[in-house]
TORROMAR-124383 format. One record per residue: residue in three letters; x negated, y negated, z negated of N, C-alpha, C in turn. Coordinates in Angstrom, 3 decimals. Atoms other than C-alpha are relative to their C-alpha. Example, Ala and Ser with C-alpha at 12.3 -4.5 7.8 and 13.67 -1.06 7.14 Angstrom:
BEGIN
REC   code       n.px       n.py       n.pz      ca.px      ca.py      ca.pz       c.px       c.py       c.pz
REC    Ala     -0.890      1.190      0.000    -12.300      4.500     -7.800     -0.900     -1.200      0.000
REC    Ser      0.820      1.190      0.060    -13.670      1.060     -7.140      0.770     -1.090     -0.730
//
This chain:
BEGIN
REC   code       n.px       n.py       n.pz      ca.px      ca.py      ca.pz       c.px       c.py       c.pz
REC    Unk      0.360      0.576     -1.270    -41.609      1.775     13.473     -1.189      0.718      0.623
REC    Unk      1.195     -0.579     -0.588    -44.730      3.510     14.027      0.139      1.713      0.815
REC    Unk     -0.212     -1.366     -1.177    -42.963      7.026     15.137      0.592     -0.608      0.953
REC    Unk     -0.392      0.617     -1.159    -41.433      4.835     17.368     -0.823      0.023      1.138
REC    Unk      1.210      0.076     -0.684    -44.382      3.765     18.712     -1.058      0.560      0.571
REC    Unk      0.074     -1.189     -0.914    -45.767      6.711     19.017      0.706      0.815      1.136
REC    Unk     -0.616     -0.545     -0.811    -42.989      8.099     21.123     -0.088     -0.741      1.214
REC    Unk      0.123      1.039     -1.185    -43.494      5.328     23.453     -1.622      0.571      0.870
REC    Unk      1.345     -0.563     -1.054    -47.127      6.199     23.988     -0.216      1.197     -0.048
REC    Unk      0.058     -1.284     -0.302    -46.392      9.649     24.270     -0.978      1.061     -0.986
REC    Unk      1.060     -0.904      1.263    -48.374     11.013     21.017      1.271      0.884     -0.691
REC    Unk     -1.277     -1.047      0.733    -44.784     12.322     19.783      0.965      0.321      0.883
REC    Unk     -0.844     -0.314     -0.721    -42.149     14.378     21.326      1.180     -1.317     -0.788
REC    Unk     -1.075      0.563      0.329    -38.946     12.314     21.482      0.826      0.390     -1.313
REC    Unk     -0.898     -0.435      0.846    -36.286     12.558     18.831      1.326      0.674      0.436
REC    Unk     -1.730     -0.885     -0.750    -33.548     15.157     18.801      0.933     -0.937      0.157
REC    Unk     -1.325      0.718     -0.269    -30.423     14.485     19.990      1.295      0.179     -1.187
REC    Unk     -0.399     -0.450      1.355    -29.322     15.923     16.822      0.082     -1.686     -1.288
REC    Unk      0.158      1.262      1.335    -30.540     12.643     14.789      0.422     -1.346      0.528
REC    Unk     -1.128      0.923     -0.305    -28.629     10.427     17.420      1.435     -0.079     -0.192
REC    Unk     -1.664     -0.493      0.421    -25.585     12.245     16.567      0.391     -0.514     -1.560
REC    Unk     -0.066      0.341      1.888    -26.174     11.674     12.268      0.305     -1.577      0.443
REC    Unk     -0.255      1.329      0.317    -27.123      8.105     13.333      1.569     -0.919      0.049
REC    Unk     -1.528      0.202     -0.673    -23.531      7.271     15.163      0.342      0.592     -1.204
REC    Unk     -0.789     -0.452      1.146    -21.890      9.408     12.430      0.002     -0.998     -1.066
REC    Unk      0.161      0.208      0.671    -23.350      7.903      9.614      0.418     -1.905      0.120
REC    Unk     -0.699      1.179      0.074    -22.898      4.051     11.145      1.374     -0.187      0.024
REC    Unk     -1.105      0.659     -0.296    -19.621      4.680     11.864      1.183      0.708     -1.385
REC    Unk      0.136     -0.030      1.791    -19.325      5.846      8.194      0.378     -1.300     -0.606
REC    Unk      0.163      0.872      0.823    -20.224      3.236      6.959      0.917     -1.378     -0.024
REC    Unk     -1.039      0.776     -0.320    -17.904      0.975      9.094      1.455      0.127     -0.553
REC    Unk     -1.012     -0.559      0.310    -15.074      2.996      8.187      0.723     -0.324     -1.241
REC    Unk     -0.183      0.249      1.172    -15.423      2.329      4.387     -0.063     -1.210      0.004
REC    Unk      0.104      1.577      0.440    -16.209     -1.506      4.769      1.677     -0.184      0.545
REC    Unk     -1.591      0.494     -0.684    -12.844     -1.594      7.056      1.401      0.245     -1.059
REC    Unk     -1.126     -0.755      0.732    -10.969      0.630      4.317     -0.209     -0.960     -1.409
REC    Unk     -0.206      1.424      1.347    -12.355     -2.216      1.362      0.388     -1.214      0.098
REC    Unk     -0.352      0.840     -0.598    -11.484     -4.612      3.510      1.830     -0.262      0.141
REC    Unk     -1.025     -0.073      0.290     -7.967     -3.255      3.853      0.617     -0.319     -1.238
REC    Unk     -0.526      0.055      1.401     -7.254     -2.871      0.180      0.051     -1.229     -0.549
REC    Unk     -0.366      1.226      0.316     -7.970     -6.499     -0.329      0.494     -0.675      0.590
REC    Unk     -1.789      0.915     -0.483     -5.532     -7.703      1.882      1.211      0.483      0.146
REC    Unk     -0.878     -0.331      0.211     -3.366     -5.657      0.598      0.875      1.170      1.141
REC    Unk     -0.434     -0.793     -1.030     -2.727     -3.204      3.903     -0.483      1.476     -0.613
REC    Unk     -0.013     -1.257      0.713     -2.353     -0.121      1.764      0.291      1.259      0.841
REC    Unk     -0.650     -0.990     -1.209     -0.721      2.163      4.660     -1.200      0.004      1.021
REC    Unk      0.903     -0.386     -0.889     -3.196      1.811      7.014     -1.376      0.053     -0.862
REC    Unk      1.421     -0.406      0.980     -6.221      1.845      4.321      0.190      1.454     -0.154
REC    Unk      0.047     -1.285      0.217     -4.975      5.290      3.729     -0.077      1.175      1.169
REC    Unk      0.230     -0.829     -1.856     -4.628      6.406      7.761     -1.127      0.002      0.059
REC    Unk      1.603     -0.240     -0.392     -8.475      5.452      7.924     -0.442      0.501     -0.928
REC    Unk      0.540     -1.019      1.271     -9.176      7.497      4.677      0.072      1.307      1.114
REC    Unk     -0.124     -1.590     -0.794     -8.144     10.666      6.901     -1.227     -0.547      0.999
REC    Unk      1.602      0.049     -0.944    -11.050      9.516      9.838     -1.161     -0.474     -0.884
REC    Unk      0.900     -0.088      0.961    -13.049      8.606      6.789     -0.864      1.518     -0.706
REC    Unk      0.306     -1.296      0.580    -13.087     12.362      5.431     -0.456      0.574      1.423
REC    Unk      0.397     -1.054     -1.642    -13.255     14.068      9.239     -1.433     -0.672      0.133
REC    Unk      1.526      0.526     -0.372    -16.410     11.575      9.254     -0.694      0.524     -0.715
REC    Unk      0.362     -0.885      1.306    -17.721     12.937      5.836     -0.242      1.654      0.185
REC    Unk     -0.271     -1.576     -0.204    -17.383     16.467      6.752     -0.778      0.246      1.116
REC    Unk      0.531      0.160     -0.770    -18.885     15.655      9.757     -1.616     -0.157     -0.072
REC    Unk      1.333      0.947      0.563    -22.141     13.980      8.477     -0.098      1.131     -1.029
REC    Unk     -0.487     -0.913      0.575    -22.040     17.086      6.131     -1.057      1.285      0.821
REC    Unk     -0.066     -0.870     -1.114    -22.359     19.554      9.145     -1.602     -0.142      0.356
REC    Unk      1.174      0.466     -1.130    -24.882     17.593     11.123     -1.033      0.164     -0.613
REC    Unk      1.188      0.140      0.920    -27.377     17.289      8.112     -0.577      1.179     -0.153
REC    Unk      0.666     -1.104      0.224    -27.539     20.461      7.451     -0.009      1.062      1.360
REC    Unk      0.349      0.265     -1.261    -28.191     20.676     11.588     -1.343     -0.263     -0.114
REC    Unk      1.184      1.217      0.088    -30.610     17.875     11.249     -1.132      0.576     -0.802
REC    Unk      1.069     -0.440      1.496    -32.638     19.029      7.704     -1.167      0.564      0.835
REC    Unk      1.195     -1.035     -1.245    -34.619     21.824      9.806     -0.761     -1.054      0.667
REC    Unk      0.769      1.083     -1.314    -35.436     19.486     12.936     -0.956     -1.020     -0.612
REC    Unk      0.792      0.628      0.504    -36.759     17.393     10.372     -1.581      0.149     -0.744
REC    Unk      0.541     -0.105      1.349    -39.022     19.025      8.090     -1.458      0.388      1.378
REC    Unk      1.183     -0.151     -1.171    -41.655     19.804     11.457     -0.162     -1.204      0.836
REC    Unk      0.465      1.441     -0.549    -41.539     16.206     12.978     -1.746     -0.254     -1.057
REC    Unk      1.114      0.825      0.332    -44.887     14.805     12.156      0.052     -1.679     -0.013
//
């Protein structure tokens, strides 16, 4: 909260647009897999396995971006 807060009162440059991209990735990650454990226990085996394929393209994705992201990170203050 406090780089936040700094960015507000202008002591820090904003955050890339790079680490809005991970964030989206990574929530919609995470959705992906609750929806795909979610499937399996009600038994919707066919479509648990269709969102495995946008599960991996997400993975691969989040993957990419990080090692994007890593850099941008390691000079934030």
């Amino acid at each position: 909260m406090m780089k936040v807060a700094l960015v507000k009162a202008g002591a820090r440059p904003p955050f890339p647009l790079i680490l809005h991209v991970h964030s989206v990735l990574m929530g919609s990650f995470l959705l992906v897999l609750l929806a795909q454990t979610w499937l399996m226990a009600t038994g919707r085996k066919a479509l648990h396995m269709q969102l495995g394929v946008l599960g991996m393209v997400l993975a691969a994705a989040l993957v990419v971006v990080g090692f994007i992201l890593a850099p941008t990170m390691y000079y934030q203050v």
